[in-house]
Biopython code that builds the backbone (N, CA, C, O; Angstrom):
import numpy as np
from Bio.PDB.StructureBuilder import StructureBuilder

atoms = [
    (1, "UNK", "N", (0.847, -1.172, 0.000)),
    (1, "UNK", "CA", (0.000, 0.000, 0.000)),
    (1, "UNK", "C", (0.896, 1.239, 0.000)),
    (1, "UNK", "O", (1.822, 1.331, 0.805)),
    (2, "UNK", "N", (0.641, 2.144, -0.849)),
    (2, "UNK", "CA", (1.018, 3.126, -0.964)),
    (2, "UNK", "C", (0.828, 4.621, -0.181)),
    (2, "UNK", "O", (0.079, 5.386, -0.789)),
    (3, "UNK", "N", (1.311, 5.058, 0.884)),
    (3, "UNK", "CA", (0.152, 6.094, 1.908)),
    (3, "UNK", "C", (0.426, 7.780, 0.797)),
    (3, "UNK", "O", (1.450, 7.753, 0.114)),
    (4, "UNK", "N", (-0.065, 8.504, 0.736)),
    (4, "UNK", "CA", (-0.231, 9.601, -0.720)),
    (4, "UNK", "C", (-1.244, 10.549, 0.546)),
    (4, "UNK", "O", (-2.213, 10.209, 1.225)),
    (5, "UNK", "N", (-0.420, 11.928, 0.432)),
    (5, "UNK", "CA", (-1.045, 13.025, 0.773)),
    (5, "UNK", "C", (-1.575, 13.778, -0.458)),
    (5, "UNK", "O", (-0.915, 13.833, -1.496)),
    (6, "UNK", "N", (-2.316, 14.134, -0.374)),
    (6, "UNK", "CA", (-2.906, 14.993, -1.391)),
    (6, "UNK", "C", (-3.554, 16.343, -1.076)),
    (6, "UNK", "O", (-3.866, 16.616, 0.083)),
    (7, "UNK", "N", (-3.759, 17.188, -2.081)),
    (7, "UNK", "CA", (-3.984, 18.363, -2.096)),
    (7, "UNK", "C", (-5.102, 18.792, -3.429)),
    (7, "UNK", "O", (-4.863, 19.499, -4.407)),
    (8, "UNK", "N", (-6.138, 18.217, -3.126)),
    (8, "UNK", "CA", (-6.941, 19.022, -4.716)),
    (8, "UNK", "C", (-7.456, 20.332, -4.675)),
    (8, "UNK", "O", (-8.125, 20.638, -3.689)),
    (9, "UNK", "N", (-7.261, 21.186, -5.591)),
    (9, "UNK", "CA", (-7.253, 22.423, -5.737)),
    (9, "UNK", "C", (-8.199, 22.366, -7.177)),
    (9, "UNK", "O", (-7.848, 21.562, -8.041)),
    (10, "UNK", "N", (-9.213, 23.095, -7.378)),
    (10, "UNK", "CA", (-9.799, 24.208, -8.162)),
    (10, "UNK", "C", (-9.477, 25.285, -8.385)),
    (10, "UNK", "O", (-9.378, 26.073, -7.445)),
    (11, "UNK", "N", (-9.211, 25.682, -9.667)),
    (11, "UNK", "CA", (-8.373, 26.641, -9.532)),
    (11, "UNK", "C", (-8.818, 27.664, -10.345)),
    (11, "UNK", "O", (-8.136, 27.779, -11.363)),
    (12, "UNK", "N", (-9.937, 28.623, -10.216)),
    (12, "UNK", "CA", (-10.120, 29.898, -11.239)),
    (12, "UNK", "C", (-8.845, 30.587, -11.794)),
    (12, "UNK", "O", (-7.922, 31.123, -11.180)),
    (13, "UNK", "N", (-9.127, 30.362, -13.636)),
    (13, "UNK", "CA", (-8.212, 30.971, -14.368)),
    (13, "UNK", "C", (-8.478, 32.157, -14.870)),
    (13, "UNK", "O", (-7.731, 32.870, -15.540)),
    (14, "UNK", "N", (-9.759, 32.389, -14.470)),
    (14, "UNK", "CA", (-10.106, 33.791, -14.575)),
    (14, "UNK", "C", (-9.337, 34.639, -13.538)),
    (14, "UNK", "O", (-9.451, 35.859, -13.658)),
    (15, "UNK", "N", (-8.702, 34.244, -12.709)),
    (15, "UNK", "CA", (-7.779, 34.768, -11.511)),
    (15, "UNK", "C", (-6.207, 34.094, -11.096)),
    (15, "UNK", "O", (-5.883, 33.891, -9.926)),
    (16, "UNK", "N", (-5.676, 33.916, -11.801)),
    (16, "UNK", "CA", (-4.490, 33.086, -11.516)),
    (16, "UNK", "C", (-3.631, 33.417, -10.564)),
    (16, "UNK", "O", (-3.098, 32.633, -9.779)),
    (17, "UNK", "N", (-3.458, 34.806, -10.630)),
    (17, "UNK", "CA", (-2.415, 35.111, -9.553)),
    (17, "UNK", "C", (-2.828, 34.464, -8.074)),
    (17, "UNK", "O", (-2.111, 33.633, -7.516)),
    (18, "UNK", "N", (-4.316, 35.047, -7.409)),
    (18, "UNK", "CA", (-4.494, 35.031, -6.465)),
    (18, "UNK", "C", (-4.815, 33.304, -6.015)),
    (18, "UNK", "O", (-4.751, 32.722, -4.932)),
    (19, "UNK", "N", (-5.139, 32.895, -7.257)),
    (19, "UNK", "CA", (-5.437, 31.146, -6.981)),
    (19, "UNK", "C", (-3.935, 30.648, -6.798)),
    (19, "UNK", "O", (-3.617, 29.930, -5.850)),
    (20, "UNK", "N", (-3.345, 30.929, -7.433)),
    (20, "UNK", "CA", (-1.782, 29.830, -7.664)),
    (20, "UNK", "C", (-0.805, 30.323, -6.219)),
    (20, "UNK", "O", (0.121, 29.717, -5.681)),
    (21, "UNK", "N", (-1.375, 31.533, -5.902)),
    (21, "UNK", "CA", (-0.386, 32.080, -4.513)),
    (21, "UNK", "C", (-1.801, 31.081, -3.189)),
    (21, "UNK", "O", (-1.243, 30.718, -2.154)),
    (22, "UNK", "N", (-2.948, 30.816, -3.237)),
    (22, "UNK", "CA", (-3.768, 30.145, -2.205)),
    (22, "UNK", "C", (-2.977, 28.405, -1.993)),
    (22, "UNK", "O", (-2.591, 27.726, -1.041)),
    (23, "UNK", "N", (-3.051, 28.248, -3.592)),
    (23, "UNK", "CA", (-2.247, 27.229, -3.419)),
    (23, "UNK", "C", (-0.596, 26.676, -3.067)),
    (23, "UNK", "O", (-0.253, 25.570, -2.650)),
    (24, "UNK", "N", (0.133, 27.700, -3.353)),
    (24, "UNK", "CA", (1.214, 28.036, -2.752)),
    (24, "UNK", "C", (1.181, 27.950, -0.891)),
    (24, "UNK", "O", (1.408, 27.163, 0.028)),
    (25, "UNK", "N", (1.028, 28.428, -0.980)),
    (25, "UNK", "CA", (0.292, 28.798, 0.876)),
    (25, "UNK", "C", (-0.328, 27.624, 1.150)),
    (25, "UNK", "O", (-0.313, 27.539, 2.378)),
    (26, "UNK", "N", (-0.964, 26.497, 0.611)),
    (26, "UNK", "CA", (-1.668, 25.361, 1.084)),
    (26, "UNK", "C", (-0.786, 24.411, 1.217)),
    (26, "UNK", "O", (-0.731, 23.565, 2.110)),
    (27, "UNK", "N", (0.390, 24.660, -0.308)),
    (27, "UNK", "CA", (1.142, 23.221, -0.150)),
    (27, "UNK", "C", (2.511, 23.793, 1.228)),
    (27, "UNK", "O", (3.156, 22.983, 1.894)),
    (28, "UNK", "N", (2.614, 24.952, 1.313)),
    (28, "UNK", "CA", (3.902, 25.685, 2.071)),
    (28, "UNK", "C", (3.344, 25.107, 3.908)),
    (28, "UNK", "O", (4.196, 24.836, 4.755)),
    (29, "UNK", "N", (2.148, 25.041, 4.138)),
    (29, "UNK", "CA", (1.540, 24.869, 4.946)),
    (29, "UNK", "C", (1.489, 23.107, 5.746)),
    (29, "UNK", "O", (1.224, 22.769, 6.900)),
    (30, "UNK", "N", (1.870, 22.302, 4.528)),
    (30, "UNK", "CA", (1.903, 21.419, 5.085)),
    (30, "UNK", "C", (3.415, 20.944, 5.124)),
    (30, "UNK", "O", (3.530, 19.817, 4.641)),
    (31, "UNK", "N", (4.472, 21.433, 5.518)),
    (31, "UNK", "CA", (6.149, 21.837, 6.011)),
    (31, "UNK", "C", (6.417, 22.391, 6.889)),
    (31, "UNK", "O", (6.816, 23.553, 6.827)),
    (32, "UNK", "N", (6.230, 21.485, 8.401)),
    (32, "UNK", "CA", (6.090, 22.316, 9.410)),
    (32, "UNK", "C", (7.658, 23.296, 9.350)),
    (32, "UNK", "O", (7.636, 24.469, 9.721)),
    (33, "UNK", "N", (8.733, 22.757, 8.930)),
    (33, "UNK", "CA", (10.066, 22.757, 9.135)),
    (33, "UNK", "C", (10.196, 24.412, 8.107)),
    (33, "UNK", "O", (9.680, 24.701, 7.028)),
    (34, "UNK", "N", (10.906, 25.040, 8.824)),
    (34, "UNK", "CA", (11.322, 26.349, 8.172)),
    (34, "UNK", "C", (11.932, 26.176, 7.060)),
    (34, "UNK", "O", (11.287, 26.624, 6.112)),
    (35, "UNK", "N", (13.356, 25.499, 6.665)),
    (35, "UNK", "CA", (14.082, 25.047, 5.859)),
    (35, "UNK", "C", (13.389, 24.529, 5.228)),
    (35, "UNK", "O", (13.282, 25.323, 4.293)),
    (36, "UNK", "N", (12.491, 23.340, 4.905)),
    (36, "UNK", "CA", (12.122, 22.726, 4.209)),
    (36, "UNK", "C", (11.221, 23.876, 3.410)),
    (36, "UNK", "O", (11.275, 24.046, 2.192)),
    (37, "UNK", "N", (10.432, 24.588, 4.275)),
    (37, "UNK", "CA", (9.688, 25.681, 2.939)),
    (37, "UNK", "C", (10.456, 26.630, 2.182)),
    (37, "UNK", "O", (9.898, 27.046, 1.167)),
    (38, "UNK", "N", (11.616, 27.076, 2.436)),
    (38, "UNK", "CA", (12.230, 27.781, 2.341)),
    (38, "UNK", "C", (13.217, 26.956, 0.990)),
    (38, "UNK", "O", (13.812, 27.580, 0.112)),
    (39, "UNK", "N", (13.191, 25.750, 1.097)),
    (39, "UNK", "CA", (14.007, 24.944, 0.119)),
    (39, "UNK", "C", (12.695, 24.813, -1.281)),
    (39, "UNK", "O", (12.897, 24.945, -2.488)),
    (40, "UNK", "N", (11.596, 24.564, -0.687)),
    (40, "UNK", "CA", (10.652, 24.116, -1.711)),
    (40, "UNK", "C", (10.101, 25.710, -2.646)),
    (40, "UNK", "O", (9.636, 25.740, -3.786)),
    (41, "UNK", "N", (10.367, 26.985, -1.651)),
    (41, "UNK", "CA", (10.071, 28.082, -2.975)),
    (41, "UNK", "C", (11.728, 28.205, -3.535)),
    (41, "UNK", "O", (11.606, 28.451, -4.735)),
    (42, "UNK", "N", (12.448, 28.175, -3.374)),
    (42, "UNK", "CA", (13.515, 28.351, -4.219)),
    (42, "UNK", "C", (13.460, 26.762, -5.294)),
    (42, "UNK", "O", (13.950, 26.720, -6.423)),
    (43, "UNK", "N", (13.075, 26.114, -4.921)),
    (43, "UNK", "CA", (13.135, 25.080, -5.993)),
    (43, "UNK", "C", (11.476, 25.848, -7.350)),
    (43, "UNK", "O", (11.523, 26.073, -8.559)),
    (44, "UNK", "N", (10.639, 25.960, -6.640)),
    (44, "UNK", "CA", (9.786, 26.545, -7.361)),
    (44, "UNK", "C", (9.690, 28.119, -7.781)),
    (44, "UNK", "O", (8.715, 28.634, -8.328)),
    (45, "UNK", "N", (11.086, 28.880, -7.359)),
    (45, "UNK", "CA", (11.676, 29.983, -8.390)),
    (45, "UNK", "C", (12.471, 29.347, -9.215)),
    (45, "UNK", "O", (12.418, 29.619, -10.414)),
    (46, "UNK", "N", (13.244, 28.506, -8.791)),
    (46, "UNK", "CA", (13.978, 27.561, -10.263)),
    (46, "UNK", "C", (13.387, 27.432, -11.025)),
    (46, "UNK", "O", (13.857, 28.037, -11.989)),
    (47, "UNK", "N", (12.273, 26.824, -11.318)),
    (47, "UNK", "CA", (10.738, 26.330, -11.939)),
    (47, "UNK", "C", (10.394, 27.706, -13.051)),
    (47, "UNK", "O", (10.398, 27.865, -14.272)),
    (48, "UNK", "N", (10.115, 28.525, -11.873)),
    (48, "UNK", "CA", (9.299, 29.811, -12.538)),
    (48, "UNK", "C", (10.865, 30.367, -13.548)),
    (48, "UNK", "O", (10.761, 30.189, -14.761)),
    (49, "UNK", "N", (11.925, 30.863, -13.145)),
    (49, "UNK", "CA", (12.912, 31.431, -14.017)),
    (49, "UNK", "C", (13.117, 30.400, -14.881)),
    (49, "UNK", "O", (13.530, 30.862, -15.945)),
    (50, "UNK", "N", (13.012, 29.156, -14.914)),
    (50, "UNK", "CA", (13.277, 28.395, -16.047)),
    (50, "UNK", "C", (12.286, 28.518, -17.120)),
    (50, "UNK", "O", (12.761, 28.617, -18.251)),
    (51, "UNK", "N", (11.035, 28.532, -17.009)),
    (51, "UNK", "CA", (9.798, 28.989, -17.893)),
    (51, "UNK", "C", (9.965, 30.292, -18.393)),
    (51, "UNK", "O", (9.836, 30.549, -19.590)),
    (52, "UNK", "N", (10.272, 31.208, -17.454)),
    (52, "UNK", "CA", (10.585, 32.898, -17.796)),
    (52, "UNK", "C", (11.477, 33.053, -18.796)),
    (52, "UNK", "O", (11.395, 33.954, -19.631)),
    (53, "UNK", "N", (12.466, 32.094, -18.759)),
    (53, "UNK", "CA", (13.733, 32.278, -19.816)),
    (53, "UNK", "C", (13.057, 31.873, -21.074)),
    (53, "UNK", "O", (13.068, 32.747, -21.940)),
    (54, "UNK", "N", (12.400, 30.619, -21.420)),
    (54, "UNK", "CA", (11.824, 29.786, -22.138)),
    (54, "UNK", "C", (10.911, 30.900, -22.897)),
    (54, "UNK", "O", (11.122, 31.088, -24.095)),
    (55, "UNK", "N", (10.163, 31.450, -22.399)),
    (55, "UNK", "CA", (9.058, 32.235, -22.868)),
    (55, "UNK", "C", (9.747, 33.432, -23.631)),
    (55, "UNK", "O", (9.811, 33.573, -24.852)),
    (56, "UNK", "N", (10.323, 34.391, -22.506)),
    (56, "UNK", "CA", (11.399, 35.555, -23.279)),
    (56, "UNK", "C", (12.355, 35.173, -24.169)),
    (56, "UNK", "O", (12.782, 35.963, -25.012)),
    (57, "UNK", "N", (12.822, 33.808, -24.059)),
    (57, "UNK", "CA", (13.602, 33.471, -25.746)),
    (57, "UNK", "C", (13.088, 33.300, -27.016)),
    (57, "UNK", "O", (13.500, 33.670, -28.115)),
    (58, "UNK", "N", (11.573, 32.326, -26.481)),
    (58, "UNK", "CA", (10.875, 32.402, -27.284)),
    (58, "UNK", "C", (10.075, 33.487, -28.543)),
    (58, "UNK", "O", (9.854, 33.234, -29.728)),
    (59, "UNK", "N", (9.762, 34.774, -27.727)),
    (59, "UNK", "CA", (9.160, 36.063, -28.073)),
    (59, "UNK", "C", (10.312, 36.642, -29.481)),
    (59, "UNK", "O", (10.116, 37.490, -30.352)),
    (60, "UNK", "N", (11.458, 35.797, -29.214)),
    (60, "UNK", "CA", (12.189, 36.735, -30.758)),
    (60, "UNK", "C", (12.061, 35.736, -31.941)),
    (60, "UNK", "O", (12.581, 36.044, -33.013)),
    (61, "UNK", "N", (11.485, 34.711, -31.827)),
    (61, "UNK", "CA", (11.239, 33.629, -32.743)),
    (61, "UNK", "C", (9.613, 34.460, -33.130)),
    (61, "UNK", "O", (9.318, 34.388, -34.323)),
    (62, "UNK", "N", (8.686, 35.143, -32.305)),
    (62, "UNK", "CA", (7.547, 35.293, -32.708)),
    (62, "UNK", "C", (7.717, 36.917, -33.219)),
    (62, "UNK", "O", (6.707, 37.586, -33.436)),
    (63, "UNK", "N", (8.428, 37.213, -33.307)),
    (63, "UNK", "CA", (8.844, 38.976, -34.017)),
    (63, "UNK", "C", (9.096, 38.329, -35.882)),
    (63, "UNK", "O", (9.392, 39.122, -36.776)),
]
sb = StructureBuilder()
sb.init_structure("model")
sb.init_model(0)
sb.init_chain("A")
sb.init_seg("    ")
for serial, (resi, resn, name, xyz) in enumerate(atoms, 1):
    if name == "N":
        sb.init_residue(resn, " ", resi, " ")
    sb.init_atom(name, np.array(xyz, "f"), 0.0, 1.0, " ", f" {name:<3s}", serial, name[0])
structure = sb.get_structure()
C-alpha cells in the first residue's frame, strides 16, 4: 500500500495570480520545518525562471 497526501485544488483561471499564490500557501503549509519551505520556494523559483527564460527566448522567434 502506498500512503499519498494529497492536495486538490480548483483553480479559477479567470484569476491566476491570487489562486496559484492560495495554493502556494496550502502546499507551504503542510512543512512544518522552516528550511524545508524555504528549500521548496527556491526550488519553485527555479521552476518559474526556467519557464521565464523559455518564454522571453521564445518572443524573438515570434517577431
Amino acid at each position: 500500500m502506498i500512503q499519498r497526501n494529497l492536495i486538490e485544488c480548483t483553480i479559477d483561471i479567470s484569476q491566476p495570480l491570487p489562486e496559484l499564490a492560495a495554493v502556494i500557501s496550502a502546499v507551504l503549509a503542510t512543512r512544518p520545518d522552516v528550511d524545508a519551505r524555504i528549500e521548496l520556494l527556491h526550488a519553485l523559483e527555479d521552476q518559474i525562471t526556467t519557464a521565464l527564460l523559455a518564454l522571453e527566448g521564445g518572443e524573438e522567434d515570434d517577431e
